[in-house]
Every structure is written in structure tokens, then in C-alpha cells.
C-alpha positions in Angstrom: 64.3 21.8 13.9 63.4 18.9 11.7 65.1 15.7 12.8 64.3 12.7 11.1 62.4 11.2 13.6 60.1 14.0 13.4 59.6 13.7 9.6 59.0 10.0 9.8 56.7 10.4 12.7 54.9 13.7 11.0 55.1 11.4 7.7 53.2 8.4 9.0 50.9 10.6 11.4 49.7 12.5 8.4 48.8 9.4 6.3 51.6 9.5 3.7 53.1 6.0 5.0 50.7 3.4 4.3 52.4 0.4 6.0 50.4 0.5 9.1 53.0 1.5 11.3 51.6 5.1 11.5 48.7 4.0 13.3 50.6 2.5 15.9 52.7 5.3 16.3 50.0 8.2 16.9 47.0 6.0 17.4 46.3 7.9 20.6 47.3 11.4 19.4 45.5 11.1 16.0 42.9 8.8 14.6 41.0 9.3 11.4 38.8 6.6 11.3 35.6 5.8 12.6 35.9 6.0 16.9 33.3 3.1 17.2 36.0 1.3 15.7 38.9 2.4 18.5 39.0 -0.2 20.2 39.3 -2.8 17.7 41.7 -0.8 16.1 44.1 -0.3 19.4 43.9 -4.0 19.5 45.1 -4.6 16.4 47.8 -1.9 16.4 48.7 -3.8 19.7 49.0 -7.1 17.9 51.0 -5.9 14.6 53.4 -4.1 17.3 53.5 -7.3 19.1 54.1 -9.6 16.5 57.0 -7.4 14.4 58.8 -6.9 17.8 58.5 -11.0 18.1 59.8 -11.8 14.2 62.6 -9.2 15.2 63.2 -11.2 18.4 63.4 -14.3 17.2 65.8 -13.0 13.9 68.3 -11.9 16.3 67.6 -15.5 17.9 67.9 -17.3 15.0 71.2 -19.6 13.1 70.9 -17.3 10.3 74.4 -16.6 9.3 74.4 -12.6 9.6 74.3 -12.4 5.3 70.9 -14.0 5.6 69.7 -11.8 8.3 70.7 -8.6 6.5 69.2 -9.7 3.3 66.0 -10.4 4.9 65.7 -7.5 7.2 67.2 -5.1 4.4 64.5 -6.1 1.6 62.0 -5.1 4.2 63.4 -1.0 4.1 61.5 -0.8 0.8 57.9 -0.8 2.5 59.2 2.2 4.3 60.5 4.1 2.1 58.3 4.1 -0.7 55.3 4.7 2.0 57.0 8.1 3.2 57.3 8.6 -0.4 61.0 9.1 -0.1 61.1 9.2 -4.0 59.0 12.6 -3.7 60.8 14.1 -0.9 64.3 13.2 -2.2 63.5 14.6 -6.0 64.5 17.8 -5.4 68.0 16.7 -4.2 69.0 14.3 -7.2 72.5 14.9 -8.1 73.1 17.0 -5.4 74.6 15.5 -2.8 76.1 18.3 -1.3 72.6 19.8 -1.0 71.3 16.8 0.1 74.2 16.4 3.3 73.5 20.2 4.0 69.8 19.6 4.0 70.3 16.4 6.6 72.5 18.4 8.4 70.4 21.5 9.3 67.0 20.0 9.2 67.5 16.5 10.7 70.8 17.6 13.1 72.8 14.9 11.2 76.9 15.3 11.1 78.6 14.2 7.7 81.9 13.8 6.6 84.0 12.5 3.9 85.9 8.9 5.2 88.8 9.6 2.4 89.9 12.4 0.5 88.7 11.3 -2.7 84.9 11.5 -1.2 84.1 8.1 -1.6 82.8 6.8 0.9 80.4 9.2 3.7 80.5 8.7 7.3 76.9 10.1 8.5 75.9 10.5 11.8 72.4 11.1 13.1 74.3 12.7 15.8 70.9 11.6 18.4 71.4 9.8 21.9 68.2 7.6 20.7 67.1 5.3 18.0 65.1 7.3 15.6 63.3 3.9 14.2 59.2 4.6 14.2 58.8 0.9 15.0 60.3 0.9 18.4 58.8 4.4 19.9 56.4 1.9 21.9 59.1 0.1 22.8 62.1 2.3 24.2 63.6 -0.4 26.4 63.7 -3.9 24.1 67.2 -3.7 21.8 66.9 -5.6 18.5 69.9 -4.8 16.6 69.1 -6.9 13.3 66.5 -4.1 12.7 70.0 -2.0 11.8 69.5 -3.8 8.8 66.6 -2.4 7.5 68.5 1.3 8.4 71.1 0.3 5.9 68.3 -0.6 3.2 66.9 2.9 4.2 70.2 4.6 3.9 71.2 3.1 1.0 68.6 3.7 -0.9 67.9 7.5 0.0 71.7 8.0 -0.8 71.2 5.9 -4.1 68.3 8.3 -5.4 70.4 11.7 -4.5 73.6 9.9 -6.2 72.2 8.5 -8.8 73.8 5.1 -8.4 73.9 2.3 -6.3 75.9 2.6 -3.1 76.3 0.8 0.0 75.4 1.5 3.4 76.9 -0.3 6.6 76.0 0.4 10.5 79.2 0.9 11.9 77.4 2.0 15.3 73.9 1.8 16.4 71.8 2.6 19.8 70.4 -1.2 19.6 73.8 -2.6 19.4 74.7 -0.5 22.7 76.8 2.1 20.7 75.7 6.2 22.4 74.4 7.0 18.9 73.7 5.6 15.1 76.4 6.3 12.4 76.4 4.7 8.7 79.2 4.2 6.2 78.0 5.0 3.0 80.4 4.0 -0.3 79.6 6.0 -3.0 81.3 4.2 -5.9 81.0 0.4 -4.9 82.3 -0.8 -7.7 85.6 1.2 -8.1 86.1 0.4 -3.9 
């Protein structure tokens, strides 16, 4: 089975995510570049680990009032997404949404369902007893809930390119807020809700 961990690790392992955070996730398991260089390379995969998991740290730390924080960590989703080429994967479900839950639901083991009768609004679950984020596979133990933020960004714009509108995506439980699993609320129509 496909889960989206998988496809985001296969994703960055195979070079079609460009943001660097490939290499830190399969730097030991795969390396294209020149070995002579390994070790310069491990320490700076070390470093741009080290230094995301600190700006994430100190985020959470922060007086930000929680707008700030999303908008900040939100914006930041794009890098991802465009570096998995999400637009490329997602064209073949482009007003299809139903294909798109069924899809997410076989191949990444997600659940979905429908908040309100009038299908509005989605409650997707990645149905997983683990954060699927590629950025904290080196670091299993450390909880930094503000990067939910940048799942919403993620969420919301996947749904937006099936839909073919803008929607919003909310957290409404998450393994880095101490929640057993990671479930969004998508609103389909946010301007009639």
C-alpha cells in the first residue's frame, strides 16, 4: 500500500522534491552525488536539519499571536508542494473529488467523510498512529506542533487543485499536539460557510 509518507519519502528520495529535505531524509540509503563529497554533505544535511528543527522550536516559543504563526508556517507548505510536483500528481484528479478521496483512501490508508450533509466541509483522516511529516523522520521524539501549520497549507492546497477553488484546511488533531493520529477539516465552499 501507498501511504503518503511513502510517496513523500519515494518523492524526495527519487529527486522530484528539490527543497533539500530529500537528502536529509535518505542521505544514508541513497546518494547521487559525488561520495568524496559525503561527508561534507552529511554535515550539511545535519546542519539544515538542525537549524529548521531550531526556527520550529523557537516559533512555538515565540509571542506570536497563533494568526502570525499560521501565516508564517502556512506560506512555507508551497516549497513542498510544488517540489513533489503536486500540480503533476494531482492533475489527473481535477474536478474529481470523489476520485480524489477514493484514491487517498486506498493508496495512502486515509478515512474521509462528509462533516454535514450538504458535503461541505471534509473531515480527512490519515488514519496513521505517526506524523507522516518528512522533516521530522530524524527526529521521532521532539513535538513541534506549529509545523501543523504548514499541513494545513499542504492540505489546502491539494484539495484546492482537485476542487477547483479555494478551501480551507484546519488541524483539528495532530500527533505533535499529542492527539493518537492527524485529522484535517477541509471547507469546501468558504465563502458560502
Amino acid at each position: 500500500m501507498t501511504t503518503r509518507r511513502h510517496f513523500l519519502k519515494k518523492a524526495c528520495l527519487s529527486g522530484a522534491c528539490l527543497c533539500g529535505f530529500g537528502s536529509v531524509l535518505g542521505s544514508e540509503l541513497f546518494h547521487t552525488g559525488d561520495f568524496s563529497q559525503s561527508a561534507t554533505t552529511n554535515k550539511n544535511e545535519v546542519l539544515f536539519l538542525k537549524w529548521i528543527t531550531e526556527l520550529l522550536e523557537n516559533l512555538d516559543q515565540s509571542h506570536l499571536i497563533e494568526a502570525q504563526l499560521r501565516q508564517i508556517v502556512k506560506s512555507a507548505s508551497v516549497a513542498h508542494h510544488e517540489n513533489l510536483g503536486m500540480d503533476a500528481m494531482l492533475a489527473p484528479f481535477e474536478g474529481k473529488l470523489d476520485h480524489f478521496i477514493q484514491f487517498i483512501e486506498e493508496k495512502w490508508g486515509w478515512k474521509v467523510s462528509y462533516e454535514d450533509e450538504n458535503k461541505k466541509v471534509l473531515i480527512v483522516d490519515e488514519d496513521k498512529p505517526y506524523c507522516v511529516c518528512p522533516l521530522l523522520q530524524n527526529e521521532k521524539e521532539k513535538k513541534l506542533p506549529v509545523l501543523c501549520y504548514c499541513s494545513e497549507g499542504f492540505a489546502e492546497r491539494m484539495f484546492s487543485i482537485v476542487c477547483g477553488y479555494s478551501v480551507s484546511a484546519t488541524v483539528v488533531s495532530s500527533i505533535q499536539r499529542g492527539n493518537e493520529k492527524c485529522v484535517y477539516r477541509i471547507v469546501l465552499n468558504s465563502l458560502s460557510i
